[in-house]
C-alpha positions as CSV (number, residue, x, y, z in Angstrom):
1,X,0.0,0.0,0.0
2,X,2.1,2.7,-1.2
3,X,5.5,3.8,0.5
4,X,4.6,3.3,3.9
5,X,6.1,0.3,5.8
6,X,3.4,-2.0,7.1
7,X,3.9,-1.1,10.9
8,X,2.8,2.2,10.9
9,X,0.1,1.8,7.9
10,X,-1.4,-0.8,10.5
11,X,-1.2,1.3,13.7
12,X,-3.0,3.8,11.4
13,X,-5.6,0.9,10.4
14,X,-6.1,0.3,13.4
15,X,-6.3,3.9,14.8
16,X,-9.1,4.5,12.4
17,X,-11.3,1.1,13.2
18,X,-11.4,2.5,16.3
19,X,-12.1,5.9,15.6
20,X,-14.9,5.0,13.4
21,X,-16.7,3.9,16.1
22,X,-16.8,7.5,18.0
23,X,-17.8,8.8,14.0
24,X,-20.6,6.4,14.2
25,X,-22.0,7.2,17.3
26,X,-21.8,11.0,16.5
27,X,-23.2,10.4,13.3
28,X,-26.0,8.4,14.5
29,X,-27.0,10.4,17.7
30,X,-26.6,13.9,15.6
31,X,-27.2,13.4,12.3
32,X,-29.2,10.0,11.6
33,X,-31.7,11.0,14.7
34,X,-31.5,14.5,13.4
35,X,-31.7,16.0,9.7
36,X,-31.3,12.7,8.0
37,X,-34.2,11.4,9.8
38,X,-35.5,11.3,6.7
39,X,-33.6,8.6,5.4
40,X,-32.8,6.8,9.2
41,X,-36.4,6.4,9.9
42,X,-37.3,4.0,8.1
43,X,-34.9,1.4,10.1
44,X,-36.9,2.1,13.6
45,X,-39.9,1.3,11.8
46,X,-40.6,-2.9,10.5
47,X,-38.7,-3.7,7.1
48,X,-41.6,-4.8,4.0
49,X,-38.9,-5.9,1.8
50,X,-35.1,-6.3,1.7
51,X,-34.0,-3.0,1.7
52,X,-34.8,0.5,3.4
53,X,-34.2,3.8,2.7
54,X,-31.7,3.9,6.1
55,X,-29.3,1.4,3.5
56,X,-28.4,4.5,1.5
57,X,-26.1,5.2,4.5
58,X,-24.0,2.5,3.4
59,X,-23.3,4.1,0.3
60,X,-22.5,7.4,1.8
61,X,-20.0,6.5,4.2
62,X,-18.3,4.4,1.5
63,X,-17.6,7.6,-0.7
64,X,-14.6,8.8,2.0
65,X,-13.2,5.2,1.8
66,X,-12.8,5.1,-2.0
67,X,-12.2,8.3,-2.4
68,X,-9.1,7.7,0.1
69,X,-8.1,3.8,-1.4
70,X,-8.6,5.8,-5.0
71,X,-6.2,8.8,-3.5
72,X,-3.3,6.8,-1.9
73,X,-3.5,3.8,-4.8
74,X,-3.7,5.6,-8.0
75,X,-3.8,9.4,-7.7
76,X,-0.5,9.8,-6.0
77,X,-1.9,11.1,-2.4
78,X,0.1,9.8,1.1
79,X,0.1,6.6,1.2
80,X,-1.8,6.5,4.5
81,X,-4.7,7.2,3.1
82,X,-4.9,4.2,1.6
83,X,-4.5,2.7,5.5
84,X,-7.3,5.4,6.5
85,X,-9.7,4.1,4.1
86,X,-8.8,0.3,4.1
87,X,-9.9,1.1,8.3
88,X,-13.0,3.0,7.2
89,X,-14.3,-0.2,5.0
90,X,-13.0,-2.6,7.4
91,X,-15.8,-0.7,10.0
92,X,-17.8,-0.7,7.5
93,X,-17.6,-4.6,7.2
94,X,-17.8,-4.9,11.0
95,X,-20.6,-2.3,11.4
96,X,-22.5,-4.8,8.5
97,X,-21.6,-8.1,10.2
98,X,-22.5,-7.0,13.3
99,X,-25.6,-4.4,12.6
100,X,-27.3,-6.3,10.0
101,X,-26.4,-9.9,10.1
102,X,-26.2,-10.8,13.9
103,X,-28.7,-8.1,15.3
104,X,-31.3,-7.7,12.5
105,X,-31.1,-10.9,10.7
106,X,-31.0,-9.6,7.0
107,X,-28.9,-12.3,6.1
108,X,-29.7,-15.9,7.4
109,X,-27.1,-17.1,10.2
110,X,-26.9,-19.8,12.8
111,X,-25.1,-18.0,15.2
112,X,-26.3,-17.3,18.5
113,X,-24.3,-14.7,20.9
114,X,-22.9,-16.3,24.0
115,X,-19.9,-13.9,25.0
116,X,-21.2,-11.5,27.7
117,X,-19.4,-8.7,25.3
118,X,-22.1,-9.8,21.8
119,X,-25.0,-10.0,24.3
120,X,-24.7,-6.9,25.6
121,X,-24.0,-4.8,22.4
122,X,-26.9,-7.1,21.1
123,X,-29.1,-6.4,24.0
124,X,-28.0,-2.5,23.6
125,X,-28.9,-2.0,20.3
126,X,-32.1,-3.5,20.8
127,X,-32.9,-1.4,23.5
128,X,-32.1,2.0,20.7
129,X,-34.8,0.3,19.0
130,X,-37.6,0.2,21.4
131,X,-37.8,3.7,20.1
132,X,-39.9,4.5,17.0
133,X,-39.4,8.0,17.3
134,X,-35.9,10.1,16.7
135,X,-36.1,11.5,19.9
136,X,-35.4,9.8,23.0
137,X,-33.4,7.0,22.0
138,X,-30.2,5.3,24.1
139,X,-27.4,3.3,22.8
140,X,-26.0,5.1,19.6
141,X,-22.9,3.1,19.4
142,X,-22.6,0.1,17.5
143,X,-19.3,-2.0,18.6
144,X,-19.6,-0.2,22.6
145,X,-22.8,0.0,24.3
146,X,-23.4,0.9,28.0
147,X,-24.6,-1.9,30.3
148,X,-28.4,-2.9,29.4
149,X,-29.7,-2.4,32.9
150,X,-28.5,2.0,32.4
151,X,-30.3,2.3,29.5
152,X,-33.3,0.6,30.6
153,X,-33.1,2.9,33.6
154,X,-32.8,6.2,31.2
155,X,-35.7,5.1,29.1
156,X,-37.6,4.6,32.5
157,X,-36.2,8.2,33.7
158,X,-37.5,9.4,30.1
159,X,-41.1,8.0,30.9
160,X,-40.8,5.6,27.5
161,X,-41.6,8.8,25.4
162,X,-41.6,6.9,22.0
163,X,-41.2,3.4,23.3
164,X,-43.2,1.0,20.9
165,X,-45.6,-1.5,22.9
166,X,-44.6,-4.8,23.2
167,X,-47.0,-7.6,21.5
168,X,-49.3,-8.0,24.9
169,X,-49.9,-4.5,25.1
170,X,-47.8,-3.6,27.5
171,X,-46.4,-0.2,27.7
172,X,-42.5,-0.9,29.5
173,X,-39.0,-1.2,28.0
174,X,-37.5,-4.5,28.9
């Protein structure tokens, strides 16, 4: 990947996997549960087909990776762009794995969380999307979530503004 030596295009990898998770969580809280509600709301509302509006997000946020793989590959940019935007798809990839294959089923799997780590992210993320409205919500992370039992409590604290009912008509966030 360019001129740089391996160590430090990895460190700067990783550095951005990592980083992309505080860009997710800012981009969720600030801009998918605000202007681009538009597009974000249809994922806190039940799917009628494969795709939702929400999946154009996927396409957005792949725009800075080419751009930087395109930049650092062919157009002569530092080489650690390449690095940046081999970290942004590789969050991408883990966002997807995670996000829409373990937690929302859109692609048929076996697998069944058993660390305490993929049952509480799990667990968290479900809990964000007790919420049909853009307001209100917890958990905007998607790879770090706070413990299950805090967010229940804020949505309590909250008074479930938003909070869809569960199937027996109850009115409570479990």
């Amino acid at each position: 990947m360019g001129c740089m030596s391996p160590l430090p295009g990895f460190a700067l990898f990783l550095v951005t996997v990592i980083g992309m998770e505080g860009f997710a969580y800012v981009a969720h809280r600030w801009m998918m549960h605000g202007f681009g509600w538009f597009l974000h709301e249809s994922h806190h509302r039940p799917r009628t087909g494969n795709w939702e509006l929400n999946d154009l997000y996927a396409a957005i946020f792949a725009v800075p990776s080419i751009t930087l793989i395109l930049g650092g590959v062919q157009l002569g940019w530092w080489a650690g762009y390449t690095w940046i935007g081999v970290g942004i798809a590789a969050y991408g990839a883990i966002y997807f794995g995670f996000h829409d294959v373990i937690v929302h089923r859109r692609v048929a799997t076996r697998y069944l969380p058993r660390s305490p780590y993929m049952k509480r992210i799990i667990q968290a993320h479900r809990l964000h999307h007790v919420v049909e409205t853009r307001e209100g919500n917890v958990s905007f992370g998607f790879l770090w979530a706070p413990k299950p039992e805090a967010l229940k409590a804020e949505l309590k604290r909250r008074g479930h503004a938003g909070v869809r009912a569960p199937a027996g008509g109850e009115t409570t966030a479990r």
